[in-house]
C-alpha positions in Angstrom: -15.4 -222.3 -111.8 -17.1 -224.9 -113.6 -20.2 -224.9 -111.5 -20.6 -221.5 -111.2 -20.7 -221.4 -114.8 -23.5 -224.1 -114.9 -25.2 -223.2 -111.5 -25.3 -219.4 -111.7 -24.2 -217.7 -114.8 -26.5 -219.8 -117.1 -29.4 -220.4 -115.1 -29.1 -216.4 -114.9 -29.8 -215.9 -118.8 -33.6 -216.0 -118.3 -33.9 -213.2 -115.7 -31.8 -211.0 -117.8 -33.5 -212.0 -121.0 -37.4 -211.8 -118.7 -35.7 -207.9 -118.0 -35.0 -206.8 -120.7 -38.4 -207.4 -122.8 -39.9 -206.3 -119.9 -37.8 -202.9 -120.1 -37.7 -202.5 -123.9 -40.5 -199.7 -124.8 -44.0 -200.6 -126.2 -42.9 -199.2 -129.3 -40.4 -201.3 -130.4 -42.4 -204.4 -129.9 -45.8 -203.5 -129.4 -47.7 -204.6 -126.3 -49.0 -208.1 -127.8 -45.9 -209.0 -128.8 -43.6 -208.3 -125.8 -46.3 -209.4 -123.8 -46.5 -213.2 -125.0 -42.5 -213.0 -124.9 -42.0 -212.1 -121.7 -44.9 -214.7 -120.9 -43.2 -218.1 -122.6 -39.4 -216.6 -121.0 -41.0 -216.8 -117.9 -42.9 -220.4 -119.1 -39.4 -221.9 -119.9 -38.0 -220.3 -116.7 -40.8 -221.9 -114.1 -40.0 -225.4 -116.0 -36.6 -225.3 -115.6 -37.0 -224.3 -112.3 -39.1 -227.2 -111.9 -36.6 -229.9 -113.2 -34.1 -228.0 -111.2 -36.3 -228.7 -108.1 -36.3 -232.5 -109.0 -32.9 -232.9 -110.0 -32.1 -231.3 -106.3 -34.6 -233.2 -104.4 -32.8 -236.0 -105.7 -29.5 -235.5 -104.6 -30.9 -233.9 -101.4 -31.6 -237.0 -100.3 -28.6 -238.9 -101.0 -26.4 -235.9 -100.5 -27.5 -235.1 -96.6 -26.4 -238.9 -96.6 -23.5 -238.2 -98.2 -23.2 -234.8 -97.3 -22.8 -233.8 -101.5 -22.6 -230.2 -102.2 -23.8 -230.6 -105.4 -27.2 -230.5 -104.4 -26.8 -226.4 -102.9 -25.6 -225.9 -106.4 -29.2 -227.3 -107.9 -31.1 -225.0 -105.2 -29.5 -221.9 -106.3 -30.1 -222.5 -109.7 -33.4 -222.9 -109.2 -33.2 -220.0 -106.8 -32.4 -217.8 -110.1 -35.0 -219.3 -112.6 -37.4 -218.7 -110.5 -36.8 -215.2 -110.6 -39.0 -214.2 -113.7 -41.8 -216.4 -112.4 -41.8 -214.0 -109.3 -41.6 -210.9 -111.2 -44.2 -212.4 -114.0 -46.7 -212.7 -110.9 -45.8 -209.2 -109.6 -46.3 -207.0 -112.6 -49.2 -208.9 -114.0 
C-alpha cells in the first residue's frame, strides 16, 4: 500500500492539478494567468519525471541484477509525471 501511495497516487497530483487549470474557464483566471500555470505544473512535472528517470536507471541496473521491483515502481511514476508534459505539447 505503501508504494502505491508513493509510486502512483502522488506522482498523480500533477496531471490532475495540469487538468484542471487546463479545464477551468478563461474567465476565472484569464488566459495569461492560467496559461503560465499550467506551463510551470507541467515545468515541475517534466523535472520530476526526470529525477524519476535517474533514480530508475539507477536501480535498473542493479535491480535486473538483483531482480528489485523497486525499480518498475520508479518507471510508472515517471510514466504518470510525464503525462502533463505530453498533453502540454499536444494543446500548445
Amino acid at each position: 500500500m505503501k508504494r502505491i501511495v508513493y509510486h502512483v497516487i502522488l506522482p498523480a497530483i500533477m496531471p490532475v492539478l495540469f487538468f484542471i487549470i487546463v479545464l477551468t474557464p478563461v474567465e476565472v483566471l484569464g488566459c495569461i494567468v492560467r496559461g503560465l500555470i499550467a506551463m510551470l505544473i507541467a515545468l515541475i512535472s517534466g523535472l520530476a519525471a526526470f529525477v524519476t528517470v535517474i533514480i530508475a536507471a539507477k536501480g535498473g541496473a542493479k535491480g535486473r541484477v538483483r531482480h528489485d521491483r523497486n525499480s518498475i515502481w520508479w518507471v510508472m511514476s515517471t510514466l504518470i509525471l510525464v503525462i502533463p508534459v505530453i498533453a502540454m505539447i499536444i494543446l500548445a
